[in-house]
C-alpha positions in Angstrom: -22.1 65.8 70.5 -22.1 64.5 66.4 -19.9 62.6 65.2 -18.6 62.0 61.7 -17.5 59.3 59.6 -14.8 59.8 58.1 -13.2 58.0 55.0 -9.1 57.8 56.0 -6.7 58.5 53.5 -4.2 55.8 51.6 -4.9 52.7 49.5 -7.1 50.9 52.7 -10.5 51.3 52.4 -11.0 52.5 56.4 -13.8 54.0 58.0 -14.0 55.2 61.2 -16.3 57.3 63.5 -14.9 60.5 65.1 -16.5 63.2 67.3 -16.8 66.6 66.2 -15.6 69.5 68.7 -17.8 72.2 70.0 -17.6 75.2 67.4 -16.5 73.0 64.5 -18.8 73.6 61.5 -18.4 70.1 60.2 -19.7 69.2 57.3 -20.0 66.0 54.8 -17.2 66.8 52.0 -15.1 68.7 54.6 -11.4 67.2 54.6 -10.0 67.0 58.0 -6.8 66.0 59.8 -7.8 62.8 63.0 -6.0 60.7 65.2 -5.3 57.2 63.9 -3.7 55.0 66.5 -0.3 56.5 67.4 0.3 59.1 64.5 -1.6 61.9 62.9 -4.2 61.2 59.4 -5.8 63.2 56.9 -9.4 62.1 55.6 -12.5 63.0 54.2 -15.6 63.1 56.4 -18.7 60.9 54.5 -21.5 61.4 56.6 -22.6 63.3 59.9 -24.9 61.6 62.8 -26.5 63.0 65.7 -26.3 59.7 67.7 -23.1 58.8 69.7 -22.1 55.6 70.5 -22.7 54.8 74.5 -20.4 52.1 75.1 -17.3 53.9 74.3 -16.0 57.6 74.1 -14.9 58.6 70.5 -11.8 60.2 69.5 -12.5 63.8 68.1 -11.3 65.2 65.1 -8.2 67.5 65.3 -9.1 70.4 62.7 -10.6 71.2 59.5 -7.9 71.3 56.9 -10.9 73.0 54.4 -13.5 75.5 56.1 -15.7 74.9 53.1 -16.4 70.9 52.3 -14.4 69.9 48.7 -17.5 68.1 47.2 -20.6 70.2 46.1 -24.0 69.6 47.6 -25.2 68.1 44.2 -22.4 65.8 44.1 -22.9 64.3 46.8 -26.2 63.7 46.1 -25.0 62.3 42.9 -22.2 59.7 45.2 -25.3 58.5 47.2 -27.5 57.8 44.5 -24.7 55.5 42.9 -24.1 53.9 46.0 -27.5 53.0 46.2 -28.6 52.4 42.2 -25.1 50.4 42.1 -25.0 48.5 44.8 -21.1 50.3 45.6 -20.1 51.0 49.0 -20.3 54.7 50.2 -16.5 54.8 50.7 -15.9 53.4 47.4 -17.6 56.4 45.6 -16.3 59.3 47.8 -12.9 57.8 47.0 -14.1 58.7 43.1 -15.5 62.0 44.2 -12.5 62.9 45.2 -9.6 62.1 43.2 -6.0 60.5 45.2 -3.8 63.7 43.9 -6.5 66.1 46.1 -6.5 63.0 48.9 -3.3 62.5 49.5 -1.2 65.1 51.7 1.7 64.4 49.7 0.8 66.0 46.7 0.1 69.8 46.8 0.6 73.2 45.3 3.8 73.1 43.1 5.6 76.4 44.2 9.1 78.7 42.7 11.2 81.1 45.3 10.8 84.4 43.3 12.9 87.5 44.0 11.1 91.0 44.3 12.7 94.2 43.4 11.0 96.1 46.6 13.2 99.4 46.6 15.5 100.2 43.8 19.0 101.5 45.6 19.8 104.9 44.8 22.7 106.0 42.3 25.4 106.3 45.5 24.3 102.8 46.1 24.5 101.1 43.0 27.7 102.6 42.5 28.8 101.3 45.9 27.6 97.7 45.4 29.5 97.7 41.4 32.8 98.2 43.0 32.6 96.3 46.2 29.7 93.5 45.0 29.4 92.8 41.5 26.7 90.1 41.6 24.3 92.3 44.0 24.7 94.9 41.3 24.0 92.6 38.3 21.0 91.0 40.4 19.7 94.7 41.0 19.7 95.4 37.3 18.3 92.2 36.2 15.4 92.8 38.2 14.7 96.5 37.3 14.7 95.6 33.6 12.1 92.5 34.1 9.9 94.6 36.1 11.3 94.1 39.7 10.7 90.5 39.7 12.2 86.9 38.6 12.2 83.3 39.9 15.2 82.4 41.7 16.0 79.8 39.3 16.3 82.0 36.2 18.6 84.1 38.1 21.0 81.6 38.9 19.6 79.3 41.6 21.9 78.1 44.2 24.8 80.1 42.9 23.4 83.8 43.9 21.2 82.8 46.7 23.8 84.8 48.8 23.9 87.3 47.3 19.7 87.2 47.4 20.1 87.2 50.6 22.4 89.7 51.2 20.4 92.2 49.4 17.6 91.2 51.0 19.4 92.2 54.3 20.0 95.8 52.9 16.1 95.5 52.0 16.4 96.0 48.2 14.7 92.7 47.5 12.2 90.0 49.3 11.4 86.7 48.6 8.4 85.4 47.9 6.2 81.7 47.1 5.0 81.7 44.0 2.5 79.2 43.0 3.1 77.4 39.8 0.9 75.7 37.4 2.0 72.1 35.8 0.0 72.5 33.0 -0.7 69.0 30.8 -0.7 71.1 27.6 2.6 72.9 28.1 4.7 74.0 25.5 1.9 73.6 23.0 1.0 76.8 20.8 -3.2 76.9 20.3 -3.5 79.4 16.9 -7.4 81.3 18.0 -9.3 80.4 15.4 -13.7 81.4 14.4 -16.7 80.2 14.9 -17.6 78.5 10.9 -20.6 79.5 9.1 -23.5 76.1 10.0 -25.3 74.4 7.7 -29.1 74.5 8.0 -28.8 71.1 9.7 -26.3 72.5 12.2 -28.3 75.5 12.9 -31.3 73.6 13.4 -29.8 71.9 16.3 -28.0 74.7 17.9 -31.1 76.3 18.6 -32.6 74.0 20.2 -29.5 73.3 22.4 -29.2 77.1 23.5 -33.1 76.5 24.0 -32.3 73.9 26.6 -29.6 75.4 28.0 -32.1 78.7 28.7 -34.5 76.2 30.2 -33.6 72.3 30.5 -36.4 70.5 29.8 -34.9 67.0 28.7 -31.2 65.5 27.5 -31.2 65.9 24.0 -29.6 63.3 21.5 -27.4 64.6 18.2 -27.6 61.8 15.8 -24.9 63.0 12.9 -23.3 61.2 10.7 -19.6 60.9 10.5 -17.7 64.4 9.8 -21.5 66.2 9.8 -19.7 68.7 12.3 -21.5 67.9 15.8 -17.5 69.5 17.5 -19.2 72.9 15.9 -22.2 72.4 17.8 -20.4 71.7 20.8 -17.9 74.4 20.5 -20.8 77.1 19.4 -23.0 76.1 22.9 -20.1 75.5 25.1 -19.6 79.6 23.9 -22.8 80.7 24.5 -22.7 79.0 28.3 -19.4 81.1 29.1 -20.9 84.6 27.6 -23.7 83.9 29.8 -21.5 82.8 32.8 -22.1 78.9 33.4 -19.5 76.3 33.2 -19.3 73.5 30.7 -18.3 69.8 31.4 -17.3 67.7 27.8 -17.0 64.0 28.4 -14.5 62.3 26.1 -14.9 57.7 26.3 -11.1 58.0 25.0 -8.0 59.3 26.5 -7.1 59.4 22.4 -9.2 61.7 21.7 -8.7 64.2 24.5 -5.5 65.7 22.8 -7.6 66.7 19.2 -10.4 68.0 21.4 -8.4 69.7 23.5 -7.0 71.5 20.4 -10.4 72.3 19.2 -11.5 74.0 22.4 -8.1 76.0 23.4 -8.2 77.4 19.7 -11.6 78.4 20.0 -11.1 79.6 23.5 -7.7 80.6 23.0 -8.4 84.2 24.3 -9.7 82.2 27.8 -7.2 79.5 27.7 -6.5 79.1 31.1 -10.4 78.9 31.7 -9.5 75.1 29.9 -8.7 72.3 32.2 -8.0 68.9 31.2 -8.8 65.5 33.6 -7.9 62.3 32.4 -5.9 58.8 33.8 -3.1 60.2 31.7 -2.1 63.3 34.0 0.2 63.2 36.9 -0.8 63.5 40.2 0.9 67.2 40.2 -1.2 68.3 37.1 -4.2 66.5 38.2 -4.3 68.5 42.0 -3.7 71.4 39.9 -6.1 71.2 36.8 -9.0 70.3 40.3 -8.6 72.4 42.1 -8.5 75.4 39.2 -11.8 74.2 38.5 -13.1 74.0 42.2 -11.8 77.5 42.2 -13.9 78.7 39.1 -10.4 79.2 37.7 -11.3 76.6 34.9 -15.1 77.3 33.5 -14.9 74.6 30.8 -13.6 70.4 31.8 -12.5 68.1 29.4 -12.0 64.8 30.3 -12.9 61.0 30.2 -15.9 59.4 32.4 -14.3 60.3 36.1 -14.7 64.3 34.7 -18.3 63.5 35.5 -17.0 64.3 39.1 -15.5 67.8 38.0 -16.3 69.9 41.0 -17.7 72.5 38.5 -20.4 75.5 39.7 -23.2 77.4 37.7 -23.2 74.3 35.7 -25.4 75.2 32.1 -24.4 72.3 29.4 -23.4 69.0 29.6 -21.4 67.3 26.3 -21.4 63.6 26.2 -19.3 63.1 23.0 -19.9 59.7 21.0 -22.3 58.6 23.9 -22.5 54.5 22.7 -19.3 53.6 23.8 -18.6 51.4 26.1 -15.5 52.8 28.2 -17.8 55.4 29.9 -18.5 51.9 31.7 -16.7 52.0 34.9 -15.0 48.3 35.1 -14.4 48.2 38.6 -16.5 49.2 42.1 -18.4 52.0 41.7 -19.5 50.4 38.6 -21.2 53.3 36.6 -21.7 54.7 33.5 -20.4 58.0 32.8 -23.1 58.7 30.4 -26.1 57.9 32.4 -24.5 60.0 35.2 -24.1 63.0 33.2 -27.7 62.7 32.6 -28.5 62.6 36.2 -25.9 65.3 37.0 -27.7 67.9 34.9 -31.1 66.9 36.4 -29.8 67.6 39.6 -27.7 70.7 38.6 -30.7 72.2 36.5 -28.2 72.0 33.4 -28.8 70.8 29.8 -27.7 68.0 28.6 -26.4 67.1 24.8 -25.8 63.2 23.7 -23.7 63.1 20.7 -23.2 60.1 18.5 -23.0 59.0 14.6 -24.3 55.6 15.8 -26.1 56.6 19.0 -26.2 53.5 21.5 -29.8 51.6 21.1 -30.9 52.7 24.7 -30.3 56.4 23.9 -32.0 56.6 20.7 -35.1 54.3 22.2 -35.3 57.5 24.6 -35.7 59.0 21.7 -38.9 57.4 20.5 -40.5 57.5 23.7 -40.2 61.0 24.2 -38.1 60.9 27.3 -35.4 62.6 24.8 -34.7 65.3 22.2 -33.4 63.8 19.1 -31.6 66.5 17.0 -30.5 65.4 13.4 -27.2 66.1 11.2 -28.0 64.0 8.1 -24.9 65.1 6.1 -20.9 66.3 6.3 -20.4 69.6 6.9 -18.1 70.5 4.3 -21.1 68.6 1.7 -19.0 65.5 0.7 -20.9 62.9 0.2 -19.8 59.5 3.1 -17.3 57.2 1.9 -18.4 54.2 -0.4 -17.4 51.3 1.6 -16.4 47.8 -0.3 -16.5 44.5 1.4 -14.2 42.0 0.2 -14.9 37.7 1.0 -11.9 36.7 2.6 -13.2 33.4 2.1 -12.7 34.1 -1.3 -9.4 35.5 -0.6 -8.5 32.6 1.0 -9.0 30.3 -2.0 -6.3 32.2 -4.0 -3.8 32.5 -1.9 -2.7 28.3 -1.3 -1.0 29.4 1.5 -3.7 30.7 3.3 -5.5 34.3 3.4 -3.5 36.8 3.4 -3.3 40.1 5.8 -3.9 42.5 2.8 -6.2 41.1 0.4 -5.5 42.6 -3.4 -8.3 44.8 -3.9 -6.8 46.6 -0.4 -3.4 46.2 -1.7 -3.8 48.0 -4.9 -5.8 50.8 -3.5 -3.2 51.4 -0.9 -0.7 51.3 -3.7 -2.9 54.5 -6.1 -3.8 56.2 -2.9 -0.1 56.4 -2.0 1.1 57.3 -5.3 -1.1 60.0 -5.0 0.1 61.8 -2.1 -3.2 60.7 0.0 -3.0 58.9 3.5 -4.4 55.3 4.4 -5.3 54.2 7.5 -5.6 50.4 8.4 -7.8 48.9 11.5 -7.9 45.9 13.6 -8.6 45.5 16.7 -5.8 43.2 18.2 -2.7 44.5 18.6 0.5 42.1 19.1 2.2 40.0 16.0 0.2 36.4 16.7 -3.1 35.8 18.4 -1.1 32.5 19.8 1.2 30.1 19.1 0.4 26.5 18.3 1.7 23.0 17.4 0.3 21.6 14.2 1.1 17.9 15.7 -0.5 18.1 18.3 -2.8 21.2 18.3 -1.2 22.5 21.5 -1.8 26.3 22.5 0.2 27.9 24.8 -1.5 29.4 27.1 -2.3 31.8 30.3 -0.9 29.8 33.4 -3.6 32.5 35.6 -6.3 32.6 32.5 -8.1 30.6 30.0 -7.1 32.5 26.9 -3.4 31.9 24.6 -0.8 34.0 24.9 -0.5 36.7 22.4 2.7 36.6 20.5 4.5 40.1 20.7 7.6 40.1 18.3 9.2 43.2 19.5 9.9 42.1 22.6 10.2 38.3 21.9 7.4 37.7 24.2 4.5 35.7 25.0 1.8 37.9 26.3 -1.4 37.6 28.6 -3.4 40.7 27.3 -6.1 39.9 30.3 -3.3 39.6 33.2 -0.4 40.6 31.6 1.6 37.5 32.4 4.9 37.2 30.5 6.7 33.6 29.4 9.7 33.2 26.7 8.2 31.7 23.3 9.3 28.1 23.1 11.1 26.8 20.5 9.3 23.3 20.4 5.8 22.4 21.5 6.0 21.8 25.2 3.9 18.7 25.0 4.6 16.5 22.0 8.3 18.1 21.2 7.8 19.3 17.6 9.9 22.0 16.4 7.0 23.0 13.9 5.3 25.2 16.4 4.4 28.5 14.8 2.2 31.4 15.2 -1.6 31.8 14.3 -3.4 35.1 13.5 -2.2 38.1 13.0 -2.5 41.4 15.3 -0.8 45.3 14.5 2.5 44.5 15.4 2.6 42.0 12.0 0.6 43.9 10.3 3.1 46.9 10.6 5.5 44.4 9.4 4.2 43.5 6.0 2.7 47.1 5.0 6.8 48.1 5.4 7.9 45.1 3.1 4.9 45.9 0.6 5.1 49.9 0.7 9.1 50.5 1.7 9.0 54.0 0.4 6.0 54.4 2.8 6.1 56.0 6.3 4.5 53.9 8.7 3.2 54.3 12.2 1.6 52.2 14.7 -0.5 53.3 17.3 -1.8 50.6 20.2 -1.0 50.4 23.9 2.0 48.9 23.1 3.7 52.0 21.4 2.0 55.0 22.9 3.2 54.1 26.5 5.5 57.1 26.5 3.4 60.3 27.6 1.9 62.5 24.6 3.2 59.5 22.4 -0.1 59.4 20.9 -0.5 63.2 20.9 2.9 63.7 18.9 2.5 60.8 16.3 -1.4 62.4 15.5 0.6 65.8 14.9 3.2 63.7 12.9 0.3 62.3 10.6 -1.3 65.5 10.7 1.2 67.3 8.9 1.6 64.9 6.1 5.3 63.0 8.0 3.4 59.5 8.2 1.6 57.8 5.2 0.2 54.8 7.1 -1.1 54.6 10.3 -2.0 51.2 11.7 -4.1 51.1 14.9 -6.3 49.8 16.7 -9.9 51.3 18.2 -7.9 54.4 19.3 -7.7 55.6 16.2 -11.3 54.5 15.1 -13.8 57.5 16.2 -13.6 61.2 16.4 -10.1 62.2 14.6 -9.8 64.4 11.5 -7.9 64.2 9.0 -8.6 65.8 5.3 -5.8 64.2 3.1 -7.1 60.2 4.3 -9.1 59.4 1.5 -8.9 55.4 2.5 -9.2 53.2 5.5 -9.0 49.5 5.5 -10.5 47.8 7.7 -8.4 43.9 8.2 -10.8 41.8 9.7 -14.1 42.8 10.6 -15.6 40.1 12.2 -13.1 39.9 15.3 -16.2 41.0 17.5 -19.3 39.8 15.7 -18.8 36.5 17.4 -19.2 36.7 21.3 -21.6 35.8 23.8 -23.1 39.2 24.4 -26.2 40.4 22.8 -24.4 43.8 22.1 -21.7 42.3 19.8 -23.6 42.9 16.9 -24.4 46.4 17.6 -20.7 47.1 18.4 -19.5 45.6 15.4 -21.6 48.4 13.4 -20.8 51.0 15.3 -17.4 50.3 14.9 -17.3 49.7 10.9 -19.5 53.0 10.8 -17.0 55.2 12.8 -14.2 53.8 11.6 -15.3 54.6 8.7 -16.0 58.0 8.9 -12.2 59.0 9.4 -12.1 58.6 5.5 -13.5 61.4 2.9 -13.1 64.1 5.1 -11.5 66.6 3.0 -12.2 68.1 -0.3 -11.3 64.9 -1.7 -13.9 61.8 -1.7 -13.6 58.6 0.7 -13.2 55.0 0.4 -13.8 52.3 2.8 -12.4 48.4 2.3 -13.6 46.3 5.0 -12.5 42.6 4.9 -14.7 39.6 6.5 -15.4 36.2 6.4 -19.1 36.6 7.6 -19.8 39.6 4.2 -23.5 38.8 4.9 -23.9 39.8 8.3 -26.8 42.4 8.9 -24.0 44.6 11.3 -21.5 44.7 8.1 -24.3 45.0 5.8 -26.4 48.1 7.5 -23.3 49.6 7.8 -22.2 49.8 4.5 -24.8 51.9 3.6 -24.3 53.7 6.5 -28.1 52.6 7.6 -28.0 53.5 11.4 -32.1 53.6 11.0 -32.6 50.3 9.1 -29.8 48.6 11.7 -31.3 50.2 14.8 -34.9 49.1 13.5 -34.3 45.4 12.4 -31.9 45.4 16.5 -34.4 46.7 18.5 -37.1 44.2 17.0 -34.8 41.1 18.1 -34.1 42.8 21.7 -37.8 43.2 21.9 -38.7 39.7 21.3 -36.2 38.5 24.0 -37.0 40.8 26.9 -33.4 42.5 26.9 -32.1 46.4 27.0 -33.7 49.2 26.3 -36.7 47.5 26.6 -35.4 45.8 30.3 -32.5 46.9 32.4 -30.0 44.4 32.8 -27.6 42.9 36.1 -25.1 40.9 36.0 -23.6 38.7 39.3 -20.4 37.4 38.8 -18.5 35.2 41.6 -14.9 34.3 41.3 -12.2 32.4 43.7 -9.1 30.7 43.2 -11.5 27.1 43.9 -13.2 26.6 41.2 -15.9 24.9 43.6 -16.4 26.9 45.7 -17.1 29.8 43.3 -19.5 28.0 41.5 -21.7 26.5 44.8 -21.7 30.4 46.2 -23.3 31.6 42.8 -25.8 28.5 42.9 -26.8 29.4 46.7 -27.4 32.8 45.4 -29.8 31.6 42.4 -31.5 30.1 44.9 -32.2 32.7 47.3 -33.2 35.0 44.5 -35.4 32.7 42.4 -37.1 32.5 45.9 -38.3 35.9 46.1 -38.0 36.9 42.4 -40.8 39.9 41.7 -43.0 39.9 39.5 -41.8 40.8 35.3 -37.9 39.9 36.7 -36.4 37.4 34.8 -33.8 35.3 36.6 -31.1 33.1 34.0 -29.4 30.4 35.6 -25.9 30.7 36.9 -23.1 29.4 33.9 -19.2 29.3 33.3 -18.2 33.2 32.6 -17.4 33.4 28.7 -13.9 33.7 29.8 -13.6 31.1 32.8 -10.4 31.7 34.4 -8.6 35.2 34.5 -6.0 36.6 37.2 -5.9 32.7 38.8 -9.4 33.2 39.5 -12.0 30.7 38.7 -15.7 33.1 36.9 -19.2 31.9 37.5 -22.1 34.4 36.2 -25.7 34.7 35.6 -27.6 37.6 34.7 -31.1 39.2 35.4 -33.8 41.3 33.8 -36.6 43.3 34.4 -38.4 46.2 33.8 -37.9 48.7 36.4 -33.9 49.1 37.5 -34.8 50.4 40.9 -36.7 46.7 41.5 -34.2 45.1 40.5 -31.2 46.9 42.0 -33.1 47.2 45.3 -33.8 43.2 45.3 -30.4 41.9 44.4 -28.7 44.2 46.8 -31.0 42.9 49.5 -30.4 39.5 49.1 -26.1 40.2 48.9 -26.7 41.6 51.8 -28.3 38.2 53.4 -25.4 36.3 51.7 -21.9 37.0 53.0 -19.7 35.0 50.9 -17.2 32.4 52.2 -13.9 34.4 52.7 -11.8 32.8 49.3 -14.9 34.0 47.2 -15.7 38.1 45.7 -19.2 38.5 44.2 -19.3 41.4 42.1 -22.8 42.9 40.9 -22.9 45.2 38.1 -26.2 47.2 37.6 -26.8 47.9 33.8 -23.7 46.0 32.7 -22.5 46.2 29.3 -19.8 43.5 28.8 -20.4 39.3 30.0 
């Protein structure tokens, strides 16, 4: 007799071996209900063996609660490949397979008692039931003029249900489940709107997409500029997939921009809209079991959603969209550990798909693909409505500085007096930084004290709203103090500035403004962000100040300048990839200005103006930036021209995490292969976070299956003392 392994529901991570009856057709993917210990469980079965254990009899599974497993063939050979290439435990990437909402047996189909209308009484009976039953009759001819059917609720609820009930006695009327949709988008209105006329640039590239989509040959990268009208493209394939029958997946690295996109695509598909599902963190559990299993259904034909839509259990599969591919939150931060984009790729390999990369400042590895011929690179070189990009200013702060005695200011006075014209005007502004809060800390000028974390090794971050010091790593909360806690001056004050300050000056130096502020802090209500984007949309908000939510993918014509505070927040970090973050982020940031009728302006303020990532991307030179980057990452040995790995160990002894990360240095350095390139083990960049003490050290080398397959090996030799976690991320993008 098999037996399966089965993955049990619930926040444990249990795994447990079950036999499988005679006659059941048992499959991996297949959800079924077992016996655990004294009660009944649901769970998902993970794998099927032929060999039974001989020392002891297994329990068998009770039934199948799906006759058909949940999980697609492909996809499952998509969860094992991850377990493998990432070093991630089996039951760790059939838990993100398989979302908690379609897990769990305590969420399920949403359903409404409706009434039916299934014989109309005659004339002698209605007559009968005015005089002697008023409500009956009223209930008989509410239903007749709707058709012969209406929920129970709009007809009263509780208060008629006898009445229901009667008549259903008489056999006038039945009841009957109706299943109801919680739809994410409800209550919005999506106006159908054409396909626009493409530029020769546009054209260009949608041919060769519908190309690949007829036969996939390779992923194909869309390098266009800011506004150059890559959604078109998108929109235009996604259409030819559905005329022809396949499905379309679009990946999304922000839940920010899902509500704009979402617009885009139930406009254009507004004829089709329920064949639109949406998957993101941001749903409930209700919507999510519905918008899954719509599209395990083939209800839904085209998914929309951030990295974990990779999962979408989607058939006939024909294009892949990985909108603004560089970014970093298609990064999975936590076990499985990978990358949305690099699955998509994989995905449409295995499902025979195409597959379309879009970016204005494509990530380094993607457009190195390009070179080599592993990719197609398609090109959009200008704005689709033919403005020319936004000329983008960089102010010297340092320079700034000098003139105000007091210290630079927040707005310097070439930002403040094109704030001031644009406004007059009637034009919108938009101000970035990318620290949100009033103060980055508070500290004592006696003494130099900074409060800090009492769980990590970073300050607290003022938040004057709530009167609140803040841990943005842990989220640790602690009352500001009204003296230093060390030396007892009363002159402790806040350094550095974040949104919530910022907010506060713009509405002292524009009052007649209307401002709005858009961070984690003020778009925790759900479709906060949606309704404030609507807000500025329409022309009720002036300013927005935000932080990278706002700074990629969003329209709006009437912006004609963006000011960017402080550009430099991420240009010094230890991590080779700060300074290609820093220019994608200037370029796309950007971008949201100039793209109306009327023309753009960019100020960015910095203290390092010099900087090649501020320089290249004033011009808006992705080719000059990406040619003098990839030089340096040549010379060094790092990504794309190595794959990288990083091993992290972390405890609450400081000790004890730093001997287990030396032992493990040692054991690889041991057996290091050939080409790898093993650094020695060093503090984390941020030492301490969530009480835990960080050690690190990373790896490269040429091929990623070498060096996945040698690290994993030698974890495997290395059990770690109980009070310690090791955590290996393949390809990691942050240190």
């Amino acid at each position: 007799m098999p037996a399966a392994r089965v993955l049990i529901d619930g926040p444990s991570e249990l795994v447990f071996d079950y036999a499988i009856p005679d006659g059941m057709d048992a499959k991996p993917g297949c959800r079924v209900k077992i016996p655990l210990r004294n009660r009944a469980s649901t769970g998902t079965i993970i794998d099927i063996t032929s060999e039974m254990p001989a020392n002891f009899t297994l329990r068998p599974i009770a039934t199948l609660i799906d006759p058909e497993p949940l999980i697609t063939p492909n996809l499952l050979k998509l969860g094992k490949w991850i377990a493998n290439y990432y070093g991630s435990p089996m039951e760790l990437v059939m838990r993100a397979l398989l979302p908690e909402a379609v897990r769990q047996e305590s969420h399920s189909e949403k359903t409404r008692k409706t009434v039916i209308l299934s014989q109309k009484p005659d004339e002698e009976a209605m007559a009968k039931l005015a005089k002697r039953a008023s409500r009956q009759h009223l209930i008989i001819t509410l239903l007749d003029a709707a058709g012969g059917q209406i929920s129970l609720k709009d007809l009263g609820g509780g208060s008629v249900t006898a009445s229901v009930k009667a008549l259903e006695k008489q056999g006038f009327v039945e009841f009957k489940d109706e299943a109801v949709r919680r739809d994410p988008d409800e209550g919005e209105e999506f106006l159908e709107d054409q396909p626009l006329s493409l530029n020769p640039g546009q054209a260009t590239a949608l041919e060769l997409v519908l190309e690949q989509i007829k036969k996939p040959e390779k992923p194909m990268l869309m390098h266009g500029v800011t506004g150059s009208g890559k959604t078109e493209v998108y929109l235009q394939a996604a259409q030819h997939c559905i005329d022809n029958g396949k499905s379309v997946l679009v990946l999304l690295p922000e839940i920010s921009l899902t509500p704009q996109t979402v617009q885009r695509f139930k406009s254009r598909f507004a004829s089709i809209q329920e064949q639109v599902a949406v998957l993101h963190s941001h749903l409930s559990q209700g919507e999510r079991f519905d918008e899954w299993h719509r599209i395990r259904q083939g209800t839904a034909r085209i998914v929309i959603g951030a990295r974990s839509a990779i999962f979408a259990p989607l058939t006939d599969l024909g294009l892949i969209i990985v909108d603004e591919e560089h970014e970093n939150s298609y990064k999975q931060d936590s076990a499985p550990r990978y990358h949305g984009r690099d699955l998509a790729v994989l995905r449409a390999h295995l499902e025979q798909a195409a597959v379309l990369l879009g970016s204005a400042t494509p990530s380094l590895e993607s457009f190195h693909n390009t070179e080599t011929g592993k990719y197609h690179l398609l090109t959009l070189a200008e704005r689709a409505d033919g403005q020319s990009l936004p000329i983008i200013r960089i102010v010297d702060m340092r320079i700034e500085g000098k003139k105000n005695k007091g210290g630079p200011a927040i707005l310097s006075d070439p930002l403040r007096g094109r704030m001031e014209a644009k406004l007059n005007e009637g034009e919108q502004v938009i101000l970035f930084l990318n620290r949100r809060g009033f103060a980055r800390s508070i500290q004592c000028p006696g003494c130099g004290h900074v409060c800090e974390c009492r769980h990590c090794a970073i300050p607290l971050t003022y938040h004057r709203g709530d009167d609140r010091l803040i841990c943005h790593m842990c989220g640790h909360q602690a009352l500001p103090p009204k003296k230093c806690p060390e030396c007892g001056d009363a002159a402790i004050r806040s350094q550095g500035y974040g949104t919530e300050q910022v907010e506060s000056v713009i509405k002292k130096v524009f009052p007649q403004a209307r401002v709005a502020r858009i961070d984690t802090d003020t778009m925790r209500r759900k479709n906060a962000l949606r309704d404030t984007l609507q807000k500025f949309r329409q022309r009720k908000i002036d300013i927005i100040i935000g932080t990278q939510m706002i700074a990629k993918g969003l329209h709006f014509p009437n912006v004609t300048l963006v000011g960017v505070l402080n550009a430099d927040l991420g240009l010094h970090v230890p991590d080779f990839r700060a300074g290609e973050r820093t220019f994608q982020l200037l370029t796309q940031v950007a971008g949201r200005a100039g793209r109306g009728e009327l023309e753009g302006e960019v100020i960015v303020q910095t203290y390092t103006p010099h900087s090649p990532s501020i320089q290249f991307a004033r011009h808006h030179d992705f080719l000059g930036y990406a040619d003098q980057e990839l030089d340096f990452r040549k010379q060094f040995g790092y990504p794309p021209y190595s794959h990288c790995a990083v091993i992290q160990t972390r405890s609450n002894h400081e000790r004890r995490a730093e001997f287990t990360l030396e032992n493990l240095h040692k054991r690889l350095k041991n057996s290091l292969p050939t080409g790898m390139v093993l650094h020695d083990p060093l503090p984390a960049p941020i030492t301490k976070a969530h009480g835990q003490y960080r050690f690190q050290l990373m790896m490269l080398a040429p091929s990623a299956r070498q060096l996945s397959h040698h690290i994993s090996s030698i974890l495997a030799q290395t059990p770690p003392p109980e009070d310690v976690t090791i955590i290996f991320d393949m390809d990691a993008m942050g240190f």
